[in-house]
Phi, psi and omega in degrees: 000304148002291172298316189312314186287334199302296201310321175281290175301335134287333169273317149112032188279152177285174173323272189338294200292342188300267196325310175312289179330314171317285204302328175327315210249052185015049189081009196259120213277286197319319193284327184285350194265320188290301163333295196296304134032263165296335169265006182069026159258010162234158182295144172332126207282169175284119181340281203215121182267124199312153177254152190276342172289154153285197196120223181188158195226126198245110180236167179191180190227171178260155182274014187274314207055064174231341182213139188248190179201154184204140190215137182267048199299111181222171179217181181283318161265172168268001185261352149280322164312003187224011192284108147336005176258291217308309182331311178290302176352269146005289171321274170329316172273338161317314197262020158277331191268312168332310207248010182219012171050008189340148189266349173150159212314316156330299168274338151326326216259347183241043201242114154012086175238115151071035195079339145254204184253170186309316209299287183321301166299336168287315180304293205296328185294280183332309188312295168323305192269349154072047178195136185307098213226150185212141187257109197282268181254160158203171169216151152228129200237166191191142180188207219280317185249151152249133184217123179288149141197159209195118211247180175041017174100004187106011171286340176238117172225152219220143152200121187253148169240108193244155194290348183245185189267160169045041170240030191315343174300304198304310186288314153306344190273307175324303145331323190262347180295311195301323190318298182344274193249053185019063192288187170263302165237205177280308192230166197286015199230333164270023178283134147320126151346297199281349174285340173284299194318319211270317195274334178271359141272000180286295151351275168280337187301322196288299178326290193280325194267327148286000170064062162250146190305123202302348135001302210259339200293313187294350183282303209311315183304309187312309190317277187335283147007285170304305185309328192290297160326296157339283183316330197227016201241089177341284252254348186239009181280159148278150178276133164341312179252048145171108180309297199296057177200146176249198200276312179309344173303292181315318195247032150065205186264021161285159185232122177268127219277293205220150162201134160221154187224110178256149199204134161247000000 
């Protein structure tokens, strides 16, 4: 019952279609959303599944604005997560990661906080506040501009990179389009192949279940295809402030370097 409901809430599939798809795919959730998928009863499955904890996601820039920084901070609630200790926490490990670049959460965590290492201050915080607390992730990303933003109170933080100097507008706008509209990647030449292969079988089963002549189906697929690229493709989205524009309308002959988007 557990998986059925998992399935129904990535799929938007009934009981009935859920259990069958299940059994198809001998318990396996990824193979029944494709299954369901392919017979046209499910909704598109979600690009990326969102994580369940609370906690806050703290980002900044350097004053050069060429390099950004984001950190994942979590705790078991949203009422600690909104605690003015875990918040300076939170803080405190953002300008450790500014100012000493740590290379990944192993060295973050043994890395010089308050008289002891960040890890020994995350045990004594979590001991006080009597809740499980965690450095989830952190990134640093850096190009000719950087840019931050950060939506929902730190449920969403966001930092983009463009390839040229003095473009902070610009990039803060770039930023708030990933918050928006989540893309996956920048541009269709870095979708993997086999994530193309995989969505044009997908297709044709729906294609072929709708009975169109196999003649048509491939002009039909590319079209989908493109359409796919919208969707998970910075740089082929619409922009946010203004439909009749894609985002690549916007940034010209700038190129965006990195983007990362984190959401809780």
């Amino acid at each position: 019952m557990q998986q059925i409901k998992e399935l129904r809430n990535k799929t938007g599939a009934g009981i009935v279609d859920c259990k069958k798809a299940l059994e198809e795919a001998s318990g396996d959730l990824e193979k029944a959303v494709e299954i369901l998928r392919k017979k046209g009863i499910a909704k598109a499955a979600k690009r990326s599944d969102r994580e369940a904890k609370e906690g806050v996601i703290k980002i900044a820039v350097n004053e050069a604005g060429n390099e950004g920084y984001i950190a994942e901070v979590n705790a078991e609630t949203d009422f600690v997560a909104r605690n003015e200790q875990f918040q300076g926490f939170a803080e405190k490990v953002l300008d450790i990661i500014r100012s000493k670049k740590p290379a990944g959460r192993e060295e973050l965590m043994n890395l010089e906080m308050d008289g002891g290492t960040v890890k020994d201050n995350l045990e004594n915080l979590s001991g006080t506040i009597g809740e499980k607390l965690d450095i989830k992730r952190f990134d640093i990303v850096s190009g000719g501009t950087a840019a931050a933003y950060s939506h929902m109170g730190g449920k969403i933080g966001v930092l983009a990179a463009l390839d040229k100097p003095d473009k902070s507008e610009l990039a803060r706008e770039i930023a708030m389009q990933i918050a928006a509209a989540d893309p996956k990647y920048i541009y269709p030449e870095d979708v993997p192949a086999e994530e193309i292969g995989k969505e044009k079988e997908i297709y044709r089963a729906q294609l072929i279940k709708e009975g169109k002549p196999e003649q048509i189906i491939d002009k039909i697929l590319q079209g989908k295809i493109n359409k796919y690229f919208e969707e998970v493709c910075l740089v082929k989205q619409e922009y946010i402030k203004d439909d009749k524009k894609k985002v690549q309308d916007i940034l010209g002959d700038v190129k965006v370097e990195k983007f990362v988007r984190y959401s809780l």
